[in-house]
N, C-alpha and C positions, 0 to 999 in steps of 0.2 A: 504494500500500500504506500502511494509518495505521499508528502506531505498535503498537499490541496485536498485532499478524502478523510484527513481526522479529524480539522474540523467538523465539516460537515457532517460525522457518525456523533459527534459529542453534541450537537445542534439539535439532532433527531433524539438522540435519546434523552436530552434536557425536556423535547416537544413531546416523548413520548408521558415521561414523569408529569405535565404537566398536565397534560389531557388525563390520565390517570386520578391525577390530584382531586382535580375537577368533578368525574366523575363520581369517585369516591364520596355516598352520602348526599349524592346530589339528587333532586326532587323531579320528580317526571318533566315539571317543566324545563329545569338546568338541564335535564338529559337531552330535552331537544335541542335547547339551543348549544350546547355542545355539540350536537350530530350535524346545526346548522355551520357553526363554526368551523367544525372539520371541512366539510363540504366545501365550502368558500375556499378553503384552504388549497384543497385539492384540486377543483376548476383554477385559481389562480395559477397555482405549480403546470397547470395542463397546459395553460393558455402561453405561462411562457417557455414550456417547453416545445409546443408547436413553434412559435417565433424564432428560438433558437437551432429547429430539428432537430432535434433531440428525440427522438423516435418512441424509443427503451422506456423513459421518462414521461412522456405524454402519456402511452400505453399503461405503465403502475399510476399513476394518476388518475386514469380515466378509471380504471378498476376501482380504484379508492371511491370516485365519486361516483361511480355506478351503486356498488355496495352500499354507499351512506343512505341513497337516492333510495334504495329498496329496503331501509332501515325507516327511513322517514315513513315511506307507502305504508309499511304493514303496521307501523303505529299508530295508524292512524282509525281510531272508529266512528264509522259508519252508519251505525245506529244514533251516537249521543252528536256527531258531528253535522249530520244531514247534508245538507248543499255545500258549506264550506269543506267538509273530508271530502266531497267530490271533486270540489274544485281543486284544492288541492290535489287530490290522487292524478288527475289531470293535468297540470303545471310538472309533476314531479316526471309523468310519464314524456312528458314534450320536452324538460331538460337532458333526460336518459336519450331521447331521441336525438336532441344536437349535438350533445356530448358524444356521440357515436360519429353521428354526423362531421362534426371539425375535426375528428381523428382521422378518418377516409377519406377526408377531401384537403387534412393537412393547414385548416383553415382557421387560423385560432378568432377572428372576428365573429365566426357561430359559436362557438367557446364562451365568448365573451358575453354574450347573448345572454347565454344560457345559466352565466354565472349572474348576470342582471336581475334573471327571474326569480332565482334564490336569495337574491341579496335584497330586494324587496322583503320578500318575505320575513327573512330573517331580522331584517329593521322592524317588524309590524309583530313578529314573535316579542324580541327585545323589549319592544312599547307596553306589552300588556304584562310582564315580567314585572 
């Protein structure tokens, strides 16, 4: 390993301990917004890993955010939610869709998109927090 990569593993696992931290005792609502945070995080990392192509990088990203994306969906009920878990469930299925999308086409402006639609969100989570 040269030196440019130990940062970076001490970086991750300082992010790792912290998301942990967080977690730890945290109330269904912190749990979302942590799942949102992640999210964000990961669509960012995607966005400039396409910019940079960086391939390998975009691809573990897009996974991450795929994952978080299908964390969010099935957290979501249905019954107590009505129109709003739909609209959501919907929102969440169109970001999985571009995030697929800027990976195949190499396009991080749908990335970016896609990250907008969650970041919305995640401001409107934050507000009633």
């Amino acid at each position: 390993m040269y030196m440019g990569q130990q940062p970076m593993k001490a970086l991750r696992h300082y992010a790792a301990v912290d998301t942990g931290s967080r977690v730890e005792g945290a109330t269904p609502h912190q749990l979302v917004r942590v799942l949102f945070d992640e999210l964000l995080l990961a669509l960012e990392t995607a966005t400039l890993a396409l910019k940079t192509g960086d391939r390998h990088k975009c691809l573990d990203r897009q996974t991450r955010a795929l994952a978080l994306l299908h964390a969010l969906e099935t957290s979501l009920d249905f019954d107590r939610g009505g129109e709003i878990a739909l609209s959501l469930a919907t929102v969440y299925r169109e970001v999985r869709k571009r995030t697929l999308q800027a990976s195949a086409e190499g396009d991080p402006a749908i990335m970016e998109t896609a990250r907008g639609f969650i970041a919305d969100i995640a401001d409107a989570w934050k507000q009633i927090g």
